[in-house]
Backbone bond lengths (Angstrom), bond angles and torsions (degrees), N, CA, C in turn:
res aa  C-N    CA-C-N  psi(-1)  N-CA   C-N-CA  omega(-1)  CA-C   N-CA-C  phi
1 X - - - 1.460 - - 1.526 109.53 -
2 X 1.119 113.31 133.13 2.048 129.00 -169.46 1.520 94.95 -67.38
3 X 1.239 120.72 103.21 1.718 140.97 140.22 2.149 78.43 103.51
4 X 1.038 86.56 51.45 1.761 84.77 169.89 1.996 105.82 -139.85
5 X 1.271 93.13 -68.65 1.743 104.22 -162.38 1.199 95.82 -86.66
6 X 1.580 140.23 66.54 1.260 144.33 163.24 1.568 99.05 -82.92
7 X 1.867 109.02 169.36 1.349 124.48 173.57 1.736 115.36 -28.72
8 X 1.495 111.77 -63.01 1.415 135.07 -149.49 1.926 86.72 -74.00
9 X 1.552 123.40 -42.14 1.439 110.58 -167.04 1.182 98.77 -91.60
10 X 1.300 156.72 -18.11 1.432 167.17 107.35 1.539 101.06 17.42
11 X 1.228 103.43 -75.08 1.452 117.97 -171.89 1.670 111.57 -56.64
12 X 1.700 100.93 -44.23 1.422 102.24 169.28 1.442 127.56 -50.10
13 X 1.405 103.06 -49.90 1.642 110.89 178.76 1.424 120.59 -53.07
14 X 1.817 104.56 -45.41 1.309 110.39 -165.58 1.819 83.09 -73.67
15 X 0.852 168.05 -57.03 1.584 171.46 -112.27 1.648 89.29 -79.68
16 X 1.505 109.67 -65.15 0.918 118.47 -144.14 1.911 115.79 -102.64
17 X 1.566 97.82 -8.92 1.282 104.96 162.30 2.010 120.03 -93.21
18 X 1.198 103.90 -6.43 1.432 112.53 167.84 1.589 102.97 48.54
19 X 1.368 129.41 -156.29 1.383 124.62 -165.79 1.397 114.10 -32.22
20 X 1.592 117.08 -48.62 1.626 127.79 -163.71 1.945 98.46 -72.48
21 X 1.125 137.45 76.81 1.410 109.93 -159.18 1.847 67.45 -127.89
22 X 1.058 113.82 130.54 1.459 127.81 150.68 1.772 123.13 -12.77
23 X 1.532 93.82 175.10 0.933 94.61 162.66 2.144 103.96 -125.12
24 X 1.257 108.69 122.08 1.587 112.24 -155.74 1.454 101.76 -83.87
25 X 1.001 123.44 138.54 1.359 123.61 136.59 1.488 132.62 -105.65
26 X 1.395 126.10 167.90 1.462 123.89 -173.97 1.245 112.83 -85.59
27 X 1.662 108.41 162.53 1.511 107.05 153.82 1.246 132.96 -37.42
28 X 0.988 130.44 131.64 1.912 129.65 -165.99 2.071 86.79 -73.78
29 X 1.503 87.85 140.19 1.566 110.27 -169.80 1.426 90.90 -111.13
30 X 2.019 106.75 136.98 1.500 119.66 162.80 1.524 98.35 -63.11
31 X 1.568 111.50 158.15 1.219 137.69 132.40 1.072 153.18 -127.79
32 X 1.944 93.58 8.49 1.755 97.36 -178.40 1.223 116.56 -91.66
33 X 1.806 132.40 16.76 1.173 116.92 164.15 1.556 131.48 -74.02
34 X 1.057 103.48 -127.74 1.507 114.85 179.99 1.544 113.11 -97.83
35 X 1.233 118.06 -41.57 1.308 113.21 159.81 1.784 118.41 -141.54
36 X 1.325 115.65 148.58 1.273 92.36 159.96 1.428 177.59 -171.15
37 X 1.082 92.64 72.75 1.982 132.29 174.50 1.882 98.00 -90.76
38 X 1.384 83.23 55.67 1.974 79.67 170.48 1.826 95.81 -82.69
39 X 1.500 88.45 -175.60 1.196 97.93 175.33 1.491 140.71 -51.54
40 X 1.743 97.03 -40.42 1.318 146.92 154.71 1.939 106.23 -27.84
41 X 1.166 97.64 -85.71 1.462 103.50 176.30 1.324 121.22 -89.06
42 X 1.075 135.95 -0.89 1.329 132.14 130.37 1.646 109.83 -22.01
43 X 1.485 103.27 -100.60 1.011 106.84 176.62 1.476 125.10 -39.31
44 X 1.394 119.21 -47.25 1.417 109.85 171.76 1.547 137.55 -60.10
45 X 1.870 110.52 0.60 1.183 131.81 -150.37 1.736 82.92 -115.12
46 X 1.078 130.30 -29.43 1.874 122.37 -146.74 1.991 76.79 -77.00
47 X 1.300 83.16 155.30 1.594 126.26 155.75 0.939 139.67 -159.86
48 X 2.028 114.98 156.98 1.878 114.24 -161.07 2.180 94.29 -63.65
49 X 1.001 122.17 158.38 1.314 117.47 127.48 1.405 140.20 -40.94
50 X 1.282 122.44 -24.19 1.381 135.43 179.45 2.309 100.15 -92.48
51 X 1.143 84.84 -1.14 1.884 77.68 164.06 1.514 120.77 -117.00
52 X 1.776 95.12 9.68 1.805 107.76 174.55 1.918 93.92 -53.40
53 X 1.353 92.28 150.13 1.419 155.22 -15.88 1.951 85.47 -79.62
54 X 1.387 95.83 133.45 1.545 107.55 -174.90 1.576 109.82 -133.97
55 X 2.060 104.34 129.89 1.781 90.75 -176.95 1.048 113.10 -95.29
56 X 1.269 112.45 174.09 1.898 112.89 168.56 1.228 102.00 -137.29
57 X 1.894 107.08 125.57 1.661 115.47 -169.83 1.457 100.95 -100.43
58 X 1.476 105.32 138.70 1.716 106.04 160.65 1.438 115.58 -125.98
59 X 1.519 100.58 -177.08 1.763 88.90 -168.11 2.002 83.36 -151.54
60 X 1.245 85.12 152.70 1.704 110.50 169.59 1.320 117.34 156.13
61 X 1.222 116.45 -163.81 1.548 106.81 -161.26 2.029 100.28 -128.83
62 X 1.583 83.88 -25.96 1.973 86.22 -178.43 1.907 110.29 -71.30
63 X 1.272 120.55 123.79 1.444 129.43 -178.30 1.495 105.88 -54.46
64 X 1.293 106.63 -57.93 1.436 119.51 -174.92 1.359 104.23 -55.49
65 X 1.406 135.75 -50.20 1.571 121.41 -166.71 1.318 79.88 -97.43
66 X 1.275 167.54 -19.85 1.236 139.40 174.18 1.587 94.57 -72.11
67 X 1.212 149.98 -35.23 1.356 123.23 -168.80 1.739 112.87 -79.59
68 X 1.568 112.52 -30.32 1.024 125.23 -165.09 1.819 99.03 -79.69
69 X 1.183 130.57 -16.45 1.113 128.39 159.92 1.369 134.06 -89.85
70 X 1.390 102.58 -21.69 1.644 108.56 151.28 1.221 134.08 -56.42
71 X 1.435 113.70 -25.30 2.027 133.20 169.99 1.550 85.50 -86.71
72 X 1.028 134.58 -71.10 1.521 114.53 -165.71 1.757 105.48 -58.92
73 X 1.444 129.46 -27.06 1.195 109.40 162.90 1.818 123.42 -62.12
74 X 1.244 104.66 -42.97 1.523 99.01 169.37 1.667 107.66 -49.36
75 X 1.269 105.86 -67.30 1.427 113.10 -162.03 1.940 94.86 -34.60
76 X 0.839 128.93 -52.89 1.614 130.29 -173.94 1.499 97.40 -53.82
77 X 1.067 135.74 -29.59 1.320 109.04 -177.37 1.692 110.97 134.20
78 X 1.225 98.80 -18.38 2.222 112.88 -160.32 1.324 84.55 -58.08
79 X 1.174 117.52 145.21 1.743 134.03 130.19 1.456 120.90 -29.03
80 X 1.263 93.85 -72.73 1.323 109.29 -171.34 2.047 120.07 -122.97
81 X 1.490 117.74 148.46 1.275 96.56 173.31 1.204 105.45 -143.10
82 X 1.782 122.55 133.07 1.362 128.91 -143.71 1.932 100.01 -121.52
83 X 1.072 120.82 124.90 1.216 135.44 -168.62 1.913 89.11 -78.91
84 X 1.344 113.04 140.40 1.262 116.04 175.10 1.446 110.37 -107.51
85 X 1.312 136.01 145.60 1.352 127.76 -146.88 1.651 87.56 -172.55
86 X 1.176 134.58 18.60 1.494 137.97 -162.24 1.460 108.38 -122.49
87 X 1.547 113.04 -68.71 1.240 135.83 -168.55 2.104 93.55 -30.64
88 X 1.661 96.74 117.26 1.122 116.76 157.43 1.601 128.37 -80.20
89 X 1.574 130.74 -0.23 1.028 121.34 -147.89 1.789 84.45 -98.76
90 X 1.774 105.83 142.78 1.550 125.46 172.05 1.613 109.74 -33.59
91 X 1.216 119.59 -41.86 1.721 121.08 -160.76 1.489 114.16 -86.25
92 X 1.622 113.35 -17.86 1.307 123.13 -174.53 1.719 96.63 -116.56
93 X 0.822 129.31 -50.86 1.925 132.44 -177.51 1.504 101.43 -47.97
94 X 1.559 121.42 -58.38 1.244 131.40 -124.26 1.527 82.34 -98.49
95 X 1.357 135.46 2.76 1.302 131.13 -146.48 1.861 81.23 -130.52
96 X 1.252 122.36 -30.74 1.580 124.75 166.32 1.979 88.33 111.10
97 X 0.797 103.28 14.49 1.843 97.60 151.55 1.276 124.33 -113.30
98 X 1.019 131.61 -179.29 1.783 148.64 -152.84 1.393 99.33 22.29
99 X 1.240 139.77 -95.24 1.820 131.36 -159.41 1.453 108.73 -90.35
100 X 1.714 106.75 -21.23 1.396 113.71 155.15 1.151 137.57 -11.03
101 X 1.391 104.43 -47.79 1.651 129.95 -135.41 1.757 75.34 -98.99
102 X 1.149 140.34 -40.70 1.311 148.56 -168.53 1.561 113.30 -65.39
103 X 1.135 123.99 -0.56 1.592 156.13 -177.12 1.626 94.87 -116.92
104 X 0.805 164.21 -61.28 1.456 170.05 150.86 1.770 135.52 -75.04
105 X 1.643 98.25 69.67 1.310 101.23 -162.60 1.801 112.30 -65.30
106 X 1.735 100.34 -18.00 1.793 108.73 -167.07 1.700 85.55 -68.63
107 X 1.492 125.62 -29.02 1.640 84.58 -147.05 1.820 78.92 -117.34
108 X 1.571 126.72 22.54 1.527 111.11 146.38 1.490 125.06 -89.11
109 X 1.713 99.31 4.97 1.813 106.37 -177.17 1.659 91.11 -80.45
110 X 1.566 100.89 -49.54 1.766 126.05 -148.29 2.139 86.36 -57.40
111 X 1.747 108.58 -52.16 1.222 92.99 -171.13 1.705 122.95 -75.05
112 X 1.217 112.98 -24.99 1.576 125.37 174.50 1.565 103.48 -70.38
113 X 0.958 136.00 -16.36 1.635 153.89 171.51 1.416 98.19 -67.17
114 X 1.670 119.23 -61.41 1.321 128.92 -159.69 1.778 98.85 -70.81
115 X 1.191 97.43 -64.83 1.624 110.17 -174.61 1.489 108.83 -51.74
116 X 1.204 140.02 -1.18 1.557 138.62 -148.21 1.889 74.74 -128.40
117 X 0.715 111.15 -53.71 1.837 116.45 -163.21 1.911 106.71 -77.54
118 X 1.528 103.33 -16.79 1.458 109.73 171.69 1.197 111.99 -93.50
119 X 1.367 143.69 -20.31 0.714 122.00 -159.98 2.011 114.21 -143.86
120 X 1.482 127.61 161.59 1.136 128.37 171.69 1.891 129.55 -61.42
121 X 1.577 81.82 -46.88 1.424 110.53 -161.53 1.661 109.41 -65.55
122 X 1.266 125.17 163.92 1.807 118.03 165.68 1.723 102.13 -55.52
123 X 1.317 103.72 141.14 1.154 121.81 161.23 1.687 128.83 -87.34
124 X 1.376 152.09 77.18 1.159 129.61 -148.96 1.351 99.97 -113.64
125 X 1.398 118.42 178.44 1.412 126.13 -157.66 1.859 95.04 -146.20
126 X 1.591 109.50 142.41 1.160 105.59 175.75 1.636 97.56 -144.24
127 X 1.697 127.02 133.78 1.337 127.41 -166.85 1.637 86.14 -156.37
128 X 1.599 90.95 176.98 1.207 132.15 -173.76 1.794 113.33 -110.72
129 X 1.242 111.39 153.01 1.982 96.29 -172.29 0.703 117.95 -102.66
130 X 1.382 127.76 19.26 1.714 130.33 138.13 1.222 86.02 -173.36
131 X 1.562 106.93 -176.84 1.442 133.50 175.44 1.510 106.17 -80.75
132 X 1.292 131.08 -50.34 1.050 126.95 -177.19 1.759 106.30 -135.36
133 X 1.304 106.30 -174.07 1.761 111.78 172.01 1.214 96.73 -48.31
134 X 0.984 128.45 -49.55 1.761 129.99 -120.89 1.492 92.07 -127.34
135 X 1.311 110.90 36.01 1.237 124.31 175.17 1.143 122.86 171.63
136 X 1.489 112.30 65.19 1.789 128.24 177.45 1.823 98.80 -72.68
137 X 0.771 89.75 158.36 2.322 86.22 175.37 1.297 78.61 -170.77
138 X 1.398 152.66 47.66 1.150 129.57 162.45 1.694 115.70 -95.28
139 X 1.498 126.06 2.60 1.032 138.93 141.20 1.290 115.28 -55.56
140 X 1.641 127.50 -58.04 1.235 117.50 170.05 1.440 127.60 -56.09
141 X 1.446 126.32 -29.00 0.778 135.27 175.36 1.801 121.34 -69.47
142 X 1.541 102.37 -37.44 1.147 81.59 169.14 1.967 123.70 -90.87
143 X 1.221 113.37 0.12 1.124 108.30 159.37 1.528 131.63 -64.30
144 X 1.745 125.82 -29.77 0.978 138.40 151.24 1.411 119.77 -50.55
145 X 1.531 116.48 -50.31 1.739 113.19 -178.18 1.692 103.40 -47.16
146 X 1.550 102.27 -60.22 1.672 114.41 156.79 0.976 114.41 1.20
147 X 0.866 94.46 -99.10 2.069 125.47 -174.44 1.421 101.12 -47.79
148 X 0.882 122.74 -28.68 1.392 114.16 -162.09 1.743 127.25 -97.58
149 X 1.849 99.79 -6.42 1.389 123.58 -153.44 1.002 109.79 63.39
150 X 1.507 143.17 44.54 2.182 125.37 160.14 1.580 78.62 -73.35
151 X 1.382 94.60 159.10 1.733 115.04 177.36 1.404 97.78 -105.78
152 X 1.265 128.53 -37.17 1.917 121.90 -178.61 1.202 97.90 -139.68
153 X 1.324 97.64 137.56 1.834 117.55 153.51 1.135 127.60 -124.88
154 X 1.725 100.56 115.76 1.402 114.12 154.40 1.158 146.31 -57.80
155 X 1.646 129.59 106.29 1.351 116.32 -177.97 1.033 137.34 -106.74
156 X 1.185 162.96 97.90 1.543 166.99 -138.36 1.472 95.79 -107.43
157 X 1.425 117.58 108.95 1.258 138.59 174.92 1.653 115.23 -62.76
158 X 0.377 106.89 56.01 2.009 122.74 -179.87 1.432 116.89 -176.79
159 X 1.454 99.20 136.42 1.521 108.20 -162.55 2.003 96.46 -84.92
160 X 1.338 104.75 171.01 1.472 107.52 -175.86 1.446 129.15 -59.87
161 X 1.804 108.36 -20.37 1.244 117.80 -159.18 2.045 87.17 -96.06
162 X 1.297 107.44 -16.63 1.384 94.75 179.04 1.588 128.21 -92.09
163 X 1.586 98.29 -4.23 1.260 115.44 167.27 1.585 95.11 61.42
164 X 1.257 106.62 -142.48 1.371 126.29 -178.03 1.649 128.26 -87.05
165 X 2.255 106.02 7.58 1.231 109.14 -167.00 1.912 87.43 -104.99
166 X 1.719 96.53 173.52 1.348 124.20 179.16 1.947 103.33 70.81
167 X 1.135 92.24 -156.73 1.690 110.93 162.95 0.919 138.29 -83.92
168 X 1.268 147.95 138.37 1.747 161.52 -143.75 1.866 70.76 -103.82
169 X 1.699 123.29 133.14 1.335 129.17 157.70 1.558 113.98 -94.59
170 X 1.697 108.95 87.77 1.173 101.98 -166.10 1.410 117.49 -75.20
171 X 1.522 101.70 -15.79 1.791 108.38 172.19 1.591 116.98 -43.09
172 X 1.356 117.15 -49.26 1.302 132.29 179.94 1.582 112.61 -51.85
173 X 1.731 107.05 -46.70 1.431 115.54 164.86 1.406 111.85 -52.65
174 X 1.103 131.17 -82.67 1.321 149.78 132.88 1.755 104.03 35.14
175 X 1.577 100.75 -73.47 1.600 97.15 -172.91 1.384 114.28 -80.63
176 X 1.418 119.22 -26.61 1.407 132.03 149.40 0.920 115.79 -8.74
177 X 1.591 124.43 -92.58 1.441 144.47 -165.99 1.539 116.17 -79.85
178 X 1.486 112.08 -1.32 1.266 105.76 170.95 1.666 104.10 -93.02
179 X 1.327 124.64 -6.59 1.139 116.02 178.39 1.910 113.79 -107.61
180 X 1.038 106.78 -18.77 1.504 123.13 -150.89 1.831 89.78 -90.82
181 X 0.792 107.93 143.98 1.982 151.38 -139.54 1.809 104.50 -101.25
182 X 1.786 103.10 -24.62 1.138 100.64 -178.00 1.764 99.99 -157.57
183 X 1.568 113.51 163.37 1.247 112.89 -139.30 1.628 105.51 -62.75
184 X 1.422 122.06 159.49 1.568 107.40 167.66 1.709 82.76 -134.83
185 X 2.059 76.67 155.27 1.738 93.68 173.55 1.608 96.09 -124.64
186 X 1.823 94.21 140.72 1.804 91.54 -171.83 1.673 92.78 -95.85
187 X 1.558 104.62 171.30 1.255 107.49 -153.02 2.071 96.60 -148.35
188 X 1.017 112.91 126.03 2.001 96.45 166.89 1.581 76.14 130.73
189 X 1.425 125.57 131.57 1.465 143.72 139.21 1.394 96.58 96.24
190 X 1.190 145.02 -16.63 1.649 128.13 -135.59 1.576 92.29 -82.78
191 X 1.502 138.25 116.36 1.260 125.42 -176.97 1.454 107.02 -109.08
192 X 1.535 119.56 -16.88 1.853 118.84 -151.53 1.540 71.61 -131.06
193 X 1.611 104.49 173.30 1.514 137.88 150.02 1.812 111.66 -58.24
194 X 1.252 117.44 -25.07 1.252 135.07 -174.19 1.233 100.41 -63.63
195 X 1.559 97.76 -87.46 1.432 109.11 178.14 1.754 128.75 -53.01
196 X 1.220 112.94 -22.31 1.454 129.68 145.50 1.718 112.63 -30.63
197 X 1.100 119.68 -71.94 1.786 147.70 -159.15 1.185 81.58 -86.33
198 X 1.698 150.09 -57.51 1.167 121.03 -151.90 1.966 104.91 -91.95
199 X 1.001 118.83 -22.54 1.482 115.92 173.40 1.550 106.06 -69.84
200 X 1.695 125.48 -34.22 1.315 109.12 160.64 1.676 131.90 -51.41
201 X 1.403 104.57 -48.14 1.335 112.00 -172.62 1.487 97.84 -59.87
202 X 0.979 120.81 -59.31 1.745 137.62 -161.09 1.384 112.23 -49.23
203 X 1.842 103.27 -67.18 1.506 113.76 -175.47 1.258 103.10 -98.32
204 X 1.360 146.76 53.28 1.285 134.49 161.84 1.788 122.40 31.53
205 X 1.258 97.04 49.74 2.094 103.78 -177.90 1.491 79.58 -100.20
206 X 1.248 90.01 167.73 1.488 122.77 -171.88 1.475 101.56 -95.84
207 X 1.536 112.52 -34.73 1.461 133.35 -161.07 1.686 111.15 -139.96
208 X 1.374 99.60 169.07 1.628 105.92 146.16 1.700 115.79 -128.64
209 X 1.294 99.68 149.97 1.570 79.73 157.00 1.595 120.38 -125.06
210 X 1.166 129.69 151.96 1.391 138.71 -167.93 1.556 120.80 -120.03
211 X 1.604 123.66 121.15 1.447 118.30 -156.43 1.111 85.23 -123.24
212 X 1.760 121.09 -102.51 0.842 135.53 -150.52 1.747 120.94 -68.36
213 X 1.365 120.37 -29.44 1.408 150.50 -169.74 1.820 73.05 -66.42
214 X 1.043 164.24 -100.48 1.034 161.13 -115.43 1.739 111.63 -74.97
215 X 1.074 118.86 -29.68 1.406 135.12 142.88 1.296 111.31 -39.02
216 X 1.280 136.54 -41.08 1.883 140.67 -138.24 2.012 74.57 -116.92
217 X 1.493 115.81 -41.02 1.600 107.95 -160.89 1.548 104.65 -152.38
218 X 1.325 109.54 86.14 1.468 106.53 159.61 1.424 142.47 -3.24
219 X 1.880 86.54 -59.81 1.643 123.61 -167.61 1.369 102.32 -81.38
220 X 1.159 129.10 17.71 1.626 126.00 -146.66 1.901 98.14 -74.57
221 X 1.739 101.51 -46.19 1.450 109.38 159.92 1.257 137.15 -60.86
222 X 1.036 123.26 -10.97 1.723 122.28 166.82 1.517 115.17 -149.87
223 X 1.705 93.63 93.14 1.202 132.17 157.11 1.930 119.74 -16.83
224 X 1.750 105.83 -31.70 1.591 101.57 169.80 1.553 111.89 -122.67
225 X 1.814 95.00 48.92 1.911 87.97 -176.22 1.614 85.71 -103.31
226 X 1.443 107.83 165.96 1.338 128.45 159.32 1.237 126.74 -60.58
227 X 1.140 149.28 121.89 1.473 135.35 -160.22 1.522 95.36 -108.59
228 X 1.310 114.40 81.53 2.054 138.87 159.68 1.134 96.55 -96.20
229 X 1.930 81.31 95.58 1.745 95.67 155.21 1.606 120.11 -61.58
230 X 1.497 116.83 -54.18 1.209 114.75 -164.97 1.580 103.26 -53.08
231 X 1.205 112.06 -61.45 1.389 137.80 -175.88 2.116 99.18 -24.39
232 X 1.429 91.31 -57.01 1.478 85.50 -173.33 1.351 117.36 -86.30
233 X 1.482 115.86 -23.01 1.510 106.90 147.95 1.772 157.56 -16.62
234 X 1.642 85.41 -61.92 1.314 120.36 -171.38 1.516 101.23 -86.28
235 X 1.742 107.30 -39.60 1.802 106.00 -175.63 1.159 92.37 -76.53
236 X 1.554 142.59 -40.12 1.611 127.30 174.52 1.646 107.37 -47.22
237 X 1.240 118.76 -63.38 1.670 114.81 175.48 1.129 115.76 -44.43
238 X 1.545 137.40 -56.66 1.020 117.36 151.30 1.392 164.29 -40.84
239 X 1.589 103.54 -25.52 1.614 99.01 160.54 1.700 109.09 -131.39
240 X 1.590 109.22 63.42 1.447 133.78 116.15 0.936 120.13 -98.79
241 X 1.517 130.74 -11.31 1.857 122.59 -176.99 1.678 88.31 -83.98
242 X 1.602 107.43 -30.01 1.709 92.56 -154.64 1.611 97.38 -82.46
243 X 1.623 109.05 1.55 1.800 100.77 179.15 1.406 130.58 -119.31
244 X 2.051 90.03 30.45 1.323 99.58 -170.46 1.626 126.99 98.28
245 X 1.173 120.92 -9.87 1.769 129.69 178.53 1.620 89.13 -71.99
246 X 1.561 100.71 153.79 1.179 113.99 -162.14 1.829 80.09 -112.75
247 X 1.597 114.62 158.10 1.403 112.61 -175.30 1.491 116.29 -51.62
248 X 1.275 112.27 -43.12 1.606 125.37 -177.91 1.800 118.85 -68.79
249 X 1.631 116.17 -26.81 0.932 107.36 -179.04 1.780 99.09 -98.60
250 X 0.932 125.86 -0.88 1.799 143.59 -165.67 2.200 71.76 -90.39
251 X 1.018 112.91 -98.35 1.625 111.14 -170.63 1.338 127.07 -37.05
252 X 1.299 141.19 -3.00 1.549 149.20 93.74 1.111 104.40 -7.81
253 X 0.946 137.01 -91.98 1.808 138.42 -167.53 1.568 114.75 -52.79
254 X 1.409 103.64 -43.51 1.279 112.51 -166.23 1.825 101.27 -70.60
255 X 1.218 129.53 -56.40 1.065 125.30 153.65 1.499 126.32 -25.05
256 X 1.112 100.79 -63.81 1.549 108.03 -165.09 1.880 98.50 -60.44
257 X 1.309 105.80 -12.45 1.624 105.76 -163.16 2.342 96.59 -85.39
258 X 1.185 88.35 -46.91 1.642 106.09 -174.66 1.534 115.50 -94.08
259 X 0.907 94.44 -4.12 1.850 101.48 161.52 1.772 101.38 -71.23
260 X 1.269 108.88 -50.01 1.605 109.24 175.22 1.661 122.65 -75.85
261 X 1.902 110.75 -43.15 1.320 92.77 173.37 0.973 126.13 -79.06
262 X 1.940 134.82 -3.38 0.800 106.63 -171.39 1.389 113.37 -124.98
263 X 1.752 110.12 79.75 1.393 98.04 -140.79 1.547 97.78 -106.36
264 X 1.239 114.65 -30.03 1.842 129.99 139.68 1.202 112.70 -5.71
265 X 1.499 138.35 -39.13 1.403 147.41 -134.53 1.450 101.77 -148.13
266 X 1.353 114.88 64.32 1.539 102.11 -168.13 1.453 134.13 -74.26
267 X 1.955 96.91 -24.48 1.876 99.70 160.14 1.429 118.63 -89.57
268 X 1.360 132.08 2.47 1.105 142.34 133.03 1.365 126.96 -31.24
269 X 1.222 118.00 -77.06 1.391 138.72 179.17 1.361 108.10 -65.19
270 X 1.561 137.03 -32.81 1.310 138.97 159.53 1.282 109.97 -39.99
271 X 1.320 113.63 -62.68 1.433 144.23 -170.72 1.594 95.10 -44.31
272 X 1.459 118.48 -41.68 1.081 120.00 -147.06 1.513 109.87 -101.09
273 X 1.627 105.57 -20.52 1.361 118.68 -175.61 1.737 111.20 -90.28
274 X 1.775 92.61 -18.05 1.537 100.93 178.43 1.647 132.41 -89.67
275 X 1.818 91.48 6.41 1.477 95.94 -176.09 1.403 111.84 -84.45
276 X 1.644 104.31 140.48 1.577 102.44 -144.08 2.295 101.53 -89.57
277 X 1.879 97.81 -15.78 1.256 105.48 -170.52 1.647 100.56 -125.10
278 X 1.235 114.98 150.05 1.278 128.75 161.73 2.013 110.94 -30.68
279 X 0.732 100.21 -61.81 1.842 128.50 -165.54 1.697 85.02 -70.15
280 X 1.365 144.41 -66.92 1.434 129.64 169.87 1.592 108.62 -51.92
281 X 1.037 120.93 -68.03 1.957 107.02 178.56 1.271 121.82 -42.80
282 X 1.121 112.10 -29.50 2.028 111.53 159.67 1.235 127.51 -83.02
283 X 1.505 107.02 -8.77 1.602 120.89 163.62 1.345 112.36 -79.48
284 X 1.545 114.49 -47.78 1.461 121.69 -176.15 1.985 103.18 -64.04
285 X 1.232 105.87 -45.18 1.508 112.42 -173.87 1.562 127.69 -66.15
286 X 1.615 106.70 -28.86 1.206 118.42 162.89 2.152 121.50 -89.10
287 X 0.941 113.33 -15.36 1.385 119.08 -169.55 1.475 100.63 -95.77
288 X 1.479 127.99 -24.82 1.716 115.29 -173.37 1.991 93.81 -111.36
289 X 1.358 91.17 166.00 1.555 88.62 162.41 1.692 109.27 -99.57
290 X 1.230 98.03 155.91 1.203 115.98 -164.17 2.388 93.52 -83.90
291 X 0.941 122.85 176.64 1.622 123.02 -172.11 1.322 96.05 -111.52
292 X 1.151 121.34 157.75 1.696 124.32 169.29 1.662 110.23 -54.89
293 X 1.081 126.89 -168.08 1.208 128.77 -163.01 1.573 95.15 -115.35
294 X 0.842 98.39 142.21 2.064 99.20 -164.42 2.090 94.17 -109.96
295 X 1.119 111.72 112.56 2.069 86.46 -175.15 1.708 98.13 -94.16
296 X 1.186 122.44 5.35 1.730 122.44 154.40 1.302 99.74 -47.01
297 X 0.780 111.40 -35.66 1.853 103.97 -150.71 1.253 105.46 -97.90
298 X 1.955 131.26 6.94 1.088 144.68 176.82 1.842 111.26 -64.11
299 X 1.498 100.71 -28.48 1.562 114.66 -143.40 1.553 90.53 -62.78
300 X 1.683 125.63 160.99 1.082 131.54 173.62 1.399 105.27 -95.87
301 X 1.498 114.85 -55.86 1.595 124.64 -170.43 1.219 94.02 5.25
């Protein structure tokens, strides 16, 4: 997730999911500029060794720099590198990348074509099942991943125009992967380990995948961790200072992290969204107690 699943929250998860720790992927990386291993994705590209085998997603619409950045993704080291074809947001869609690409099935064959012929590594693909109602193609789509050699597809049960509102249609997943040739992971609502295990049994995925629900619960991966808010707070502040975040851009994150857990606590969390310096949000965070972990408050709806 873009300005979410960096190194420092990576590290958090795996901390705090202990044996059960995922399998991670990166922030989805531009490629329609001029070059791209900027500085930018550099950094957004590094990972521990201890998150091998680890992917790195990019997104754009040009074949040629999407393939030519898929070899520079190998060259870094990734396992795997997953074409993004999902991303609902206006600045990346509207431009014919991430759900974009769902408006232009000739040139998501033409770029999964390019990237498959650049590179060693699995190629994977992650989309949305259509752009709108009135335009599911995620059948077509997965005949292209097909055709094209992607080894897994991810599907996020909501079309582009619905963004992140209503219900993930996992039925659609569901009939997907009971027909499809190579593995699929379903994607939209999964908040618990529960609901994880029961969309496997049900819809025949190979996988799940989990974005935002991990935002709402750290612990979401290990079912017998303690849910210490402060605890995971403070170790998030701590290893962005140890990876270079400057205090002010570290309280950006830190916010964005306790705006969600602490949503139980609403003049709390004010309190918390209103601290104007780094050095007050660690005052506010250490001086109150933090509330038990509420898992009501997991739900996406």
């Amino acid at each position: 997730m873009d300005g979410v699943t960096d190194l420092p929250f990576r590290r958090l998860i795996r901390e705090l999911s202990g044996e059960n720790a995922p399998l991670f992927v990166s922030e989805f990386l531009a490629t329609d500029g001029s070059g791209f291993l900027t500085p930018v994705n550099l950094r957004a590209a590094r990972f521990d060794e201890e998150e091998a085998p680890f992917c790195i997603q990019i997104f754009g619409h040009n074949a040629e720099k999407l393939a030519s950045a898929a070899l520079q993704v190998q060259e870094l080291g990734a396992t795997f590198v997953e074409l993004n074809a999902g991303c609902p947001a206006p600045r990346v869609a509207n431009k014919g990348s991430g759900a974009g690409l769902l408006r232009n099935l000739p040139n998501m064959a033409k770029i999964l074509q390019a990237m498959r012929a650049a590179v060693k590594i699995p190629v994977f693909l992650k989309c949305r099942i259509g752009w709108d109602e009135n335009s599911i193609c995620i059948n077509e789509v997965l005949e292209i991943a097909e055709g094209e050699g992607v080894e897994r597809l991810t599907i996020h049960g909501r079309t582009k125009v619905q963004a992140y509102q209503g219900l993930a249609n996992w039925d659609i997943i569901g009939e997907v992967a009971a027909k499809a040739k190579i593995p699929i992971i379903g994607n939209g609502d999964i908040n618990s380990m529960e609901k994880a295990l029961s969309a496997m049994k049900n819809y025949n995925v190979k996988g799940v995948a989990i974005g935002r629900a991990v935002l709402h619960n750290p612990w979401i991966f290990n079912s017998s961790a303690k849910a210490d808010i402060r605890s995971a707070v403070l170790r998030y502040n701590e290893l962005m200072l140890q990876d270079g975040f400057r205090p002010m851009q570290a309280l950006g994150r830190l916010k964005q992290l306790c705006s969600r857990l602490c949503q139980s606590t609403p003049e709390f969390r004010l309190k918390l969204l209103r601290s104007k310096t780094h050095e007050e949000f660690l005052f506010v965070v250490e001086d109150k107690p933090f509330p038990p972990i509420n898992n009501a408050l997991f739900s996406l709806q």
